[in-house]
TIRO-370432 format. One record per atom (N, C-alpha, C): y, z, x. Coordinates in pm, whole numbers, plus 50000, padded with zeros to 5 digits. Atoms other than C-alpha are relative to their C-alpha. Layout:
<recs>
YZX...
</recs>
This chain:
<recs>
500714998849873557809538350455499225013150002500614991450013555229558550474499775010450180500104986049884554549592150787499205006049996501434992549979551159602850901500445010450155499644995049899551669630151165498324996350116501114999849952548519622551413499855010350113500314992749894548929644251679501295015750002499584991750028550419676451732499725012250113500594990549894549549694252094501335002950096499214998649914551839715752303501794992249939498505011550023555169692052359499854985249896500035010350016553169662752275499934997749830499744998250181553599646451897499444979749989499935005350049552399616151755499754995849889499775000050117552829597151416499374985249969500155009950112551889567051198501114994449928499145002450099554369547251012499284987149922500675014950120553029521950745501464992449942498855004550050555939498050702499344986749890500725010650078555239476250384500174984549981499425014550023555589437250330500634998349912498845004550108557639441450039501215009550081498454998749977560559460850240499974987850116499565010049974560029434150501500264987049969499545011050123560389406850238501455002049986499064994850027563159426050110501144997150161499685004949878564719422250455500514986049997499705017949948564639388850521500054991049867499175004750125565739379950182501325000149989498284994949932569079402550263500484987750108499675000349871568929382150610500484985549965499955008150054568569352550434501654992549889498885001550058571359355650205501264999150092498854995849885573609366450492500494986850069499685007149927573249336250678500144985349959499795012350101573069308450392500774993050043498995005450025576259304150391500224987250121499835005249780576019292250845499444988549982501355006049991573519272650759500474985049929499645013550024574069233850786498694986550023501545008349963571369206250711500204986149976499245018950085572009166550635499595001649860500485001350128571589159950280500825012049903499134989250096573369195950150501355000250097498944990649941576659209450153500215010550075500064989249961577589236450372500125012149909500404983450062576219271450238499064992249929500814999650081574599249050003498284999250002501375005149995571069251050166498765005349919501004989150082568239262749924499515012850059500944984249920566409298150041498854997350072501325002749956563409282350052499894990150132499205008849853564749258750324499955004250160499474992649867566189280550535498865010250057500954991349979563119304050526498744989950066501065015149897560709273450627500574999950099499765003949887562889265650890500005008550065499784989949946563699299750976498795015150008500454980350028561139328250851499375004650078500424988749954559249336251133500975005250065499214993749908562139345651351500675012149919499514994450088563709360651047498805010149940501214987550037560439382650983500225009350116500704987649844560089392851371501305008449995498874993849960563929404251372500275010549859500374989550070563119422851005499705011450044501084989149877560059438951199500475010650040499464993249876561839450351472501105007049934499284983850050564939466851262500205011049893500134985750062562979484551035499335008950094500654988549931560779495651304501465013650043498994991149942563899512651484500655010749903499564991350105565449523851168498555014149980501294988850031562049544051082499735006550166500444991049918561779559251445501205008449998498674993249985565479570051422499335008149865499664995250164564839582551035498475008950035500784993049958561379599951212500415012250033499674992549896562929618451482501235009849881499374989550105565899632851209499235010049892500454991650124563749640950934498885009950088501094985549920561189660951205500915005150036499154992049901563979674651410499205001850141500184999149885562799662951707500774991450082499445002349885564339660652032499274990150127501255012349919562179630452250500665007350125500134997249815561979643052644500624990550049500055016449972561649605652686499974991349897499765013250134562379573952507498554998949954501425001250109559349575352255499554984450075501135011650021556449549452316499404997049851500415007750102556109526352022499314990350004501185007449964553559503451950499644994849842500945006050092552119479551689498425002649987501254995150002548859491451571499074986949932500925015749995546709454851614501494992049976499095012449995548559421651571500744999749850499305002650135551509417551296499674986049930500125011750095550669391251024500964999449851498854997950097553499381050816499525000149847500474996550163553069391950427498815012149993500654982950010550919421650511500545012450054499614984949949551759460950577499604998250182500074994149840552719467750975499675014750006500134983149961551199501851113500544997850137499454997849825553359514351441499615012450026500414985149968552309542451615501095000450081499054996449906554969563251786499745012950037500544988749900554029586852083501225004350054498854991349934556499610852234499665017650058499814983749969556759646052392501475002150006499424989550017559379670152286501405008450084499384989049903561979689652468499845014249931500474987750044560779726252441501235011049933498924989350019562679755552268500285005050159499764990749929564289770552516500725011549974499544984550013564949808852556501485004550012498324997049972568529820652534499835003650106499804995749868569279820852876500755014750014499354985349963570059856953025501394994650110498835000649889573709851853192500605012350051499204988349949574549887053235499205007650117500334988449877573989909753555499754986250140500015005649841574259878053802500735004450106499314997649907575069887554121500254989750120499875015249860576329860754432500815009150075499624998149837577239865754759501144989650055499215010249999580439841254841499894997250196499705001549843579799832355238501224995550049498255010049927583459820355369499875002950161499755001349876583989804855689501204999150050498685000649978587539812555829500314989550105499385008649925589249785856008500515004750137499234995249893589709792556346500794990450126498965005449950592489782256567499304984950099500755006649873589939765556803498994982949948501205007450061587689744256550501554988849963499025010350025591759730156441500164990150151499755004849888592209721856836498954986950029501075015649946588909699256834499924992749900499315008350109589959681356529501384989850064498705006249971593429675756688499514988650152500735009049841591479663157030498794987649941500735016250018589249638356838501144988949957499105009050027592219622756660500854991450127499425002749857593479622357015499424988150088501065009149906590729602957161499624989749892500385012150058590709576156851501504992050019498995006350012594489570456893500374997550151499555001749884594199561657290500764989550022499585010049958596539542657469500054996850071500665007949928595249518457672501184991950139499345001949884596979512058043499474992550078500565006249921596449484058267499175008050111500504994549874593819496058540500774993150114499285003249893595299494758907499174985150011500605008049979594249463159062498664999350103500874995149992590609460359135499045009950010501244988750038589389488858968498984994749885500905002750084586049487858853500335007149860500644992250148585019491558503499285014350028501484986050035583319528358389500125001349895499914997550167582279542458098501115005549917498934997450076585079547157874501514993450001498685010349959587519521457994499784987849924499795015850093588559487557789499664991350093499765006849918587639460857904500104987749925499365013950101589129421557736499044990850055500265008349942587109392257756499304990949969500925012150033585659356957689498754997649997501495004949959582099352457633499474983649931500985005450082579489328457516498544998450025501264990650004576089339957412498514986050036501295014449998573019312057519498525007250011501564992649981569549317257420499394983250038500705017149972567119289257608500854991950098499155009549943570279277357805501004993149880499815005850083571629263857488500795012949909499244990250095574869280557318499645002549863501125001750110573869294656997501645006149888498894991850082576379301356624500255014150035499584988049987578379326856661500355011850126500134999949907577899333856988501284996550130498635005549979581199322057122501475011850009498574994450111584569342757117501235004550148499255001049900587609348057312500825012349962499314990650025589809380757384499445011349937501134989950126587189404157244499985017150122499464985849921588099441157373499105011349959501304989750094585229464757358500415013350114500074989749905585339502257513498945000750048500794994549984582629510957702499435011849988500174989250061580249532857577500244999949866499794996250116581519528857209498414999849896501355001650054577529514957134500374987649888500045015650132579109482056918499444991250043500975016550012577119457957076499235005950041501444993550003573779452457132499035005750100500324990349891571749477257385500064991550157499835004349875572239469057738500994989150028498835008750036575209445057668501365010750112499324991249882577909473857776499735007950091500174990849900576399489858022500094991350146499805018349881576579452958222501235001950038498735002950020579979457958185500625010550133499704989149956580279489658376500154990850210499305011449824582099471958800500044993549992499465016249935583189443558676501845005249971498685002750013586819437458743500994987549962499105008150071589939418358603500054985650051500275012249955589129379258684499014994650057501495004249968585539380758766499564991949862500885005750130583059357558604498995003350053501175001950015579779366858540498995000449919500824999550161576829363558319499125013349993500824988950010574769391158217498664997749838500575005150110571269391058013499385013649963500314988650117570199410257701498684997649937501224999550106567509412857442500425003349851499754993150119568529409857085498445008249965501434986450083566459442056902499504987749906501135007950094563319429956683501124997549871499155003250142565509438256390501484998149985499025004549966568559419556495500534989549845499835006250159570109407256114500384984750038500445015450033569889368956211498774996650032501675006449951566049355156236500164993750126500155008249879566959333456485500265001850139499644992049850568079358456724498935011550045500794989350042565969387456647498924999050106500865000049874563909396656964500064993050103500065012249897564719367657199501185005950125499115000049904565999368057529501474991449999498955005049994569619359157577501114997650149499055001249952572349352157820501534999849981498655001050038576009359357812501424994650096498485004549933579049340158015500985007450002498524987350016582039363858072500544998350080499005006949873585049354858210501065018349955499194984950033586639392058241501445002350011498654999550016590199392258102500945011050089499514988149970591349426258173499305009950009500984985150041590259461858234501385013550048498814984850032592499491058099498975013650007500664985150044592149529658091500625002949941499664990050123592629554157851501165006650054498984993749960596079566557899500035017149960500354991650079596379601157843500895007449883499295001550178597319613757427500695015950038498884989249993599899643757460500035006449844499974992350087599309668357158501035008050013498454992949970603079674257104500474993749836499125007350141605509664256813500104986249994499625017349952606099627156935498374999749900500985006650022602259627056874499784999749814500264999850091602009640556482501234990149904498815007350078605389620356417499544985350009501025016050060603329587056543499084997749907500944999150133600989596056250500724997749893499154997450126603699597356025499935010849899499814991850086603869629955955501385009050094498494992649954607079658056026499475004150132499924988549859605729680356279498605003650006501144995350024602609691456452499375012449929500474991250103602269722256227499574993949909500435007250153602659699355930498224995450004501205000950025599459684356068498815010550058501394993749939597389711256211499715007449829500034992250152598089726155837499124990349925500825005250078596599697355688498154997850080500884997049950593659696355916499015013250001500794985150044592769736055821499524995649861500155002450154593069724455451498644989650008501185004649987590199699055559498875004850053501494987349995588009721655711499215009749928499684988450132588889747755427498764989549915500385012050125587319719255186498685000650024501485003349949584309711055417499325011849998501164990849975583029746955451499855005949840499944990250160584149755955071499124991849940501405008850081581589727454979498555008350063501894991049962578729745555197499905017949946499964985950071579819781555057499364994949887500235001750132579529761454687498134999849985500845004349998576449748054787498915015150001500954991549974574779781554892499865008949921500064995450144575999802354585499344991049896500825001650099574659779454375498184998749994501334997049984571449780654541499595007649921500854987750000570909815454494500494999149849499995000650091572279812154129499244993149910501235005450067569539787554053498925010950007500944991249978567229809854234499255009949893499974992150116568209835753999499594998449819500645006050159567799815753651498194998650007501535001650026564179801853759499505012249997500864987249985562949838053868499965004249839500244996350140563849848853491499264990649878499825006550122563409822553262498254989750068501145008549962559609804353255499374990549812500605007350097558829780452985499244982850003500785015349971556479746252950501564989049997499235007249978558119717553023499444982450008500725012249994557769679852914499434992950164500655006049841554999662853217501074991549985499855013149931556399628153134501635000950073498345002149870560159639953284499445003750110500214994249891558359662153555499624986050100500325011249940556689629353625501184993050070498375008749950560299607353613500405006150112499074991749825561689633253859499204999050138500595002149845558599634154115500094988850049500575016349975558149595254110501834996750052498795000349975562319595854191500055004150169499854991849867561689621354472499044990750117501125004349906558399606054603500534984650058499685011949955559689570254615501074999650109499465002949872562589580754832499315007850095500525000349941560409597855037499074990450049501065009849925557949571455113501384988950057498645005349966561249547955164499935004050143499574989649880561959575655450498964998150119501195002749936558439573855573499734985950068500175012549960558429539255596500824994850149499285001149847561039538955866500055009450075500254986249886559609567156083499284986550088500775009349881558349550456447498414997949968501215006450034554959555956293499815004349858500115004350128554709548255913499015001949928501144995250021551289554255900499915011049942500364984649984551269587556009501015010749924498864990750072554279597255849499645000349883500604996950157553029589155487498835008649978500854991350025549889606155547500265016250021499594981950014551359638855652501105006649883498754997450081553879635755357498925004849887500785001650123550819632955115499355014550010500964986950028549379666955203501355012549958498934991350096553119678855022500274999349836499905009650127552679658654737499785015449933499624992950093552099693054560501175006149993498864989149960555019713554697501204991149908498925005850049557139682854586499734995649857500105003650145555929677654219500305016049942499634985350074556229718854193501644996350019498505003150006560509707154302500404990349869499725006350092560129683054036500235006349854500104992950084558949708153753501245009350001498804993449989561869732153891500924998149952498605003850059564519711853850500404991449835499695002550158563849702253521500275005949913499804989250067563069734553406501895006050010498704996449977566529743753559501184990449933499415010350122568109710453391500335008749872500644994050147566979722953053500775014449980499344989450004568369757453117501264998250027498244994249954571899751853224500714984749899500155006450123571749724352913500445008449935500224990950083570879749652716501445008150003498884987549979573769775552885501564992549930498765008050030576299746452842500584999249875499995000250158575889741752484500195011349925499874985850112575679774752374501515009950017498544998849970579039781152565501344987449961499075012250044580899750552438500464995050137499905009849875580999734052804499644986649935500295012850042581689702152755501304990750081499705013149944583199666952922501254995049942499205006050116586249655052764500274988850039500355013149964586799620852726501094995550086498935000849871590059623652946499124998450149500784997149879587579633053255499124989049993501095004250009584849611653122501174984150075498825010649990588259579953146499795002350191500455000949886588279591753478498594998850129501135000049919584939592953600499624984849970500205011249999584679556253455500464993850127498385005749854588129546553711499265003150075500174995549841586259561354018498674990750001501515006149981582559545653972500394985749991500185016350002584469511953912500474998050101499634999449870586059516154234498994996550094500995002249929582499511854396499744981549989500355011350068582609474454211501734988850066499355007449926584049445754384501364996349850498834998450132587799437354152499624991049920500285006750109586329410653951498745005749931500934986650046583539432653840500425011649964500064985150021584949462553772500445002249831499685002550168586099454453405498475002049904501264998050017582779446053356498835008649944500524984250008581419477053461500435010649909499444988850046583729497653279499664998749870500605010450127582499473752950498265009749951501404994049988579049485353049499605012149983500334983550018579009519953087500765006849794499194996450152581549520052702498824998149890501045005550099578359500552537498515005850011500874992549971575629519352714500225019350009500054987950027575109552652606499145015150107500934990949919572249559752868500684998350167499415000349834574269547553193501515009349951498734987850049577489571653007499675012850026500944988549971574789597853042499965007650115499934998049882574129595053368501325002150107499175000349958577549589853450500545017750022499264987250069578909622553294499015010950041501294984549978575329647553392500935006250122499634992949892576979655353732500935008649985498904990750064580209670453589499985010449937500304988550126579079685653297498825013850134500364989549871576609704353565500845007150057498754994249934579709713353759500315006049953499444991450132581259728053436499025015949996500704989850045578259746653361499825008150133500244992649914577729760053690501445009950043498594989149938581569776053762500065002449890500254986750094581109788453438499125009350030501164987349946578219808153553500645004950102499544992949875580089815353858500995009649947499474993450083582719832053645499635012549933500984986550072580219855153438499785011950141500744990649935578999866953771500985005150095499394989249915579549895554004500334996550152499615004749835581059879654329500535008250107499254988849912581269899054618500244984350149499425008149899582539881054984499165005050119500034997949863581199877655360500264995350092499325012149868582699863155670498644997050076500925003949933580139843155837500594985550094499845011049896580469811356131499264990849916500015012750074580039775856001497875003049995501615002149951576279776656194499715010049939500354990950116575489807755980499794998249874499865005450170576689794255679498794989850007500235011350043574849762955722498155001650036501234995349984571399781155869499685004849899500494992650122571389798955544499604990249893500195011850048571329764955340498764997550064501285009949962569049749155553498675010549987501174991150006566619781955509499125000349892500014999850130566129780355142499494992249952500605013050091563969760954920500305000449867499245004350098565969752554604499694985349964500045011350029566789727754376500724990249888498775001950081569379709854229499564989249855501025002750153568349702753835501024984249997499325010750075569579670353637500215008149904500124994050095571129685653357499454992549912500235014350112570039667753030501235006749857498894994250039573289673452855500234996249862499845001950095574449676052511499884987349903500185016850039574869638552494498824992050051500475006449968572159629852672498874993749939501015006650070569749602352552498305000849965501375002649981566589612452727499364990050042500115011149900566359584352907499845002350111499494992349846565889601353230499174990550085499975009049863564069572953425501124995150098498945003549997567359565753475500765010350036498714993749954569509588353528499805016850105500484991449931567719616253745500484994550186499065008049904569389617954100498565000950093500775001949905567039607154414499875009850067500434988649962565579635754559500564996650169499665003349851566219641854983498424999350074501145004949896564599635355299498805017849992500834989249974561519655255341500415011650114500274990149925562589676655601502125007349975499014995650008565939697655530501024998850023498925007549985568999685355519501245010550042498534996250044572639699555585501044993249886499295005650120574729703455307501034987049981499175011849958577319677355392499394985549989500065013950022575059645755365499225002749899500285003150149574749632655068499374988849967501115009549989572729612454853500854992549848499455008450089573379586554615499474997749875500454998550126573019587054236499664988749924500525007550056572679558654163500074980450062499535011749916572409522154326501304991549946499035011950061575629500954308500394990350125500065011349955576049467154445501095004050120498585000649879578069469354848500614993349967498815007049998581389459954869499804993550136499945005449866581519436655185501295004450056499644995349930583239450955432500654989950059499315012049974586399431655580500135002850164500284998949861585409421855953501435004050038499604997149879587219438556217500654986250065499295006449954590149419856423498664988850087500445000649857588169421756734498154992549980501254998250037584269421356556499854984549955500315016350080584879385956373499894989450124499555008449861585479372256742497974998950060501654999949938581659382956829498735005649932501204998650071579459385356586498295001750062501425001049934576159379156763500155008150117499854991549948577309403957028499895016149984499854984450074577629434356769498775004149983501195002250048575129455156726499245000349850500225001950103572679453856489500215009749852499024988950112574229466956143499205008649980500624987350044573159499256027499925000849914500284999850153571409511055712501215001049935498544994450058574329514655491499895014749921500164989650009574899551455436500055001049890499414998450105574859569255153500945004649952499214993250030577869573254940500075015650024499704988249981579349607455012499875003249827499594994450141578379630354672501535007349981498174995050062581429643154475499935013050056500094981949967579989678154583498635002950113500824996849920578359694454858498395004149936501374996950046575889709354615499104989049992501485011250107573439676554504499385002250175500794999349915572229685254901498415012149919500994990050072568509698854814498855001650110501295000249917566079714155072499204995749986501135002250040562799707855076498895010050069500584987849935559799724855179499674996350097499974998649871559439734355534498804991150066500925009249919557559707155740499765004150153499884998049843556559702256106501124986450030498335005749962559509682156286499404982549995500445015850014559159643556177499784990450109500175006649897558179614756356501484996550038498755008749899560589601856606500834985249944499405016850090563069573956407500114990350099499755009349914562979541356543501605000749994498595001449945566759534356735500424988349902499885008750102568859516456493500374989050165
</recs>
């Protein structure tokens, strides 16, 4: 096989390969022999079919599948003998149409991953923000649990309904006069005020008392998830069972022992330890800001377009997504488009920053072990309904570029509390809203690493950038799409389906870490979201 270098600019590189018709002969002679033996025809014995036979019947398929694994062999046996590193999965290409018994030319295009500079790790300095737990932030923790575990007391007799009182009761839903699926249900106990059904539904609810009937009418929303309901006027029948109040929840021992735990210390202790968690993710998050901060300010080198590209076209698509469901859609994409630079300079960032804490990883022996990697399989198959999850776990063992992706977030992790380690940590007490003003101030940006193992495949495995306008650290974004688990209706919810309201986007998974939150640059305040 012959190697013409044709190009040679910057990152970018391409080559020539002249593959000849006598190694693909050679080929499918081997391929030939191999499969003789399979090979059953009337008239011969098995194996005994001539060559020439099997090649009539068989040779173009048996040429194209030659073709194809010398091409691969010669881009693999390219990339070693140059010592190059592909950005991105090389673009290969037949140079005109293959004709069997003559020399194939392939051209193969690629850009590079750049030297990078021994990263400088010494003289970092961080700032550790900690938010102390105070007695008061445990008390409104212990008072929401309070107000989800109410217990519900007959109201005296003929007290009205108000907001926040139960009330039990029979409906059925008629659009046109004419009962409609689903619509139907008996014993269905909604609080008022909780917002589960659909707008102006409980607020009907609010003076009726225990053995009234009456009907009350609604409007399913435009985007009500059955077609056939979706915007139409309705009517509802209600024969009103009962109406309880909220008894009131006694924050005492009785109460942390109905939880099933010892004593209310035991749980106000575990309730600090969850706060502890939640603000030690927005501390993580804000040190590693400024520790990116710190790498880009030093370190400046080119950087392959076609990832910068992968990463903007990642970011931009969930932004327009975002845009799309602003009240005006229009106006929201066009004011997004006069960022389009700010957000392709976040794209270049975090690659460059990728690339560098790559680089740091490797040269420190950070690395994944396949114990962790075992586990990070177990948790992502957890997202996969139980007859699927074998599957999955199949999938990610045979794919090298979804193993990739799997494993970048960790190995990141690694490399970054190693850097936290090197550096000079000093401490400051600050309030949650402090901590979390300082995050939201900052324009950062959280890299993909491209990690020791990684393929370079990064259409794939680069995480979805955030909403255009600045996020708090705490919501998170999702790395990668995996199929919902359906959700197992509610006692009370399966009773009234066409009453509930309409479902909500489904959120995104919570990340493993506060850090993958990533500002953006400073906007004017978005359009107004339509009401789910």
């Amino acid at each position: 096989m012959q190697t013409v270098e044709t190009l040679n600019e910057g990152l970018k590189r391409a080559y020539t390969l002249k593959i000849t018709a006598k190694d693909i002969d050679s080929r499918v002679d081997a391929e030939v022999k191999r499969v003789a033996p399979t090979i059953r025809m009337p008239g011969f014995r098995p194996g005994k079919v001539p060559a020439n036979l099997i090649r009539k019947m068989h040779g173009d398929a048996l040429t194209q599948d030659a073709l194809n694994t010398t091409i691969q062999e010669g881009v693999q046996k390219l990339l070693a003998d140059h010592k190059l590193r592909p950005a991105m999965q090389p673009s290969v290409s037949l140079d005109g149409d293959f004709e069997p018994g003559k020399d194939a030319d392939v051209k193969v295009e690629l850009e590079v991953l750049p030297d990078v500079p021994t990263p400088s790790i010494e003289g970092i300095k961080l700032e550790r923000l900690v938010v102390p737990v105070a007695d008061d932030a445990i008390d409104s923790q212990l008072k929401q649990i309070a107000d989800q575990q109410k217990a519900w007391e007959d109201a005296p007799a003929k007290h009205k309904a108000k907001q926040g009182d139960q009330v039990t009761m029979d409906f059925v839903g008629k659009v046109d006069g004419v009962a409609f699926d689903g619509g139907t249900g008996e014993d269905m106990a909604i609080e008022i005020g909780s917002g589960r059904l659909i707008p102006g539904f409980e607020d009907q609810l609010v003076g009726v008392k225990a053995g009234d009937e009456t009907q009350i009418e609604v409007n399913f929303p435009e985007d009500y998830g059955v077609d056939t309901l979706a915007g139409k006027p309705a009517t509802f029948d209600l024969k009103i069972k009962s109406v309880k109040v909220a008894g009131e929840s006694k924050i005492d021992e009785d109460f942390a022992k109905n939880l099933g735990l010892e004593s209310l210390d035991q749980l106000r202790d575990i309730l600090k330890g969850q706060l502890e968690n939640e603000t030690g993710g927005l501390t993580r998050t804000h040190m590693k800001r400024k520790l990116l901060d710190q790498l880009a300010a030093g370190h400046d080198f080119p950087v392959p377009p076609s990832m910068v590209e992968a990463e903007f076209n990642q970011i931009w698509s969930q932004l327009q997504h975002e845009a799309s469901h602003e009240e005006d859609p229009e106006a929201a994409k066009k004011e997004l488009e006069t960022e389009r630079d700010d957000y392709h300079a976040i794209a270049e960032r975090r690659v460059r920053l990728g690339l560098l804490l790559s680089e740091i990883g490797q040269a420190n022996g950070v690395e994944v072990t396949q114990a962790e990697m075992n586990r990070l399989i177990a948790q992502a198959a957890q997202q996969y309904r139980p007859e699927d999850q074998q599957r999955f776990v199949q999938y990610i063992q045979q794919e090298p570029m979804a193993a990739a992706q799997l494993r970048a977030p960790l190995y990141e992790d690694k490399v970054v509390d190693f850097l936290f380690d090197k550096a000079e940590v000093t401490e400051r007490e600050v309030t949650r809203e402090e901590l979390e003003a300082a995050i939201e101030s900052e324009e950062g940006a959280v890299p993909h690493v491209h990690g020791p193992d990684c393929d370079h495949d990064h259409d794939h495995d680069h995480k979805p950038a955030k909403k255009a306008k600045a996020k708090k650290a705490d919501e998170a974004v999702a790395d990668a799409p995996k199929p919902a688990k359906k959700p197992a209706a509610k006692k009370d919810d399966a009773k009234a389906d066409a009453a509930e309201a309409p479902a909500k986007k489904a959120p995104a998974k919570k990340a493993a870490k506060a850090d993958d939150a990533e500002p953006a640059p400073k906007k004017k305040a978005p359009a107004k979201k339509k009401a789910d």
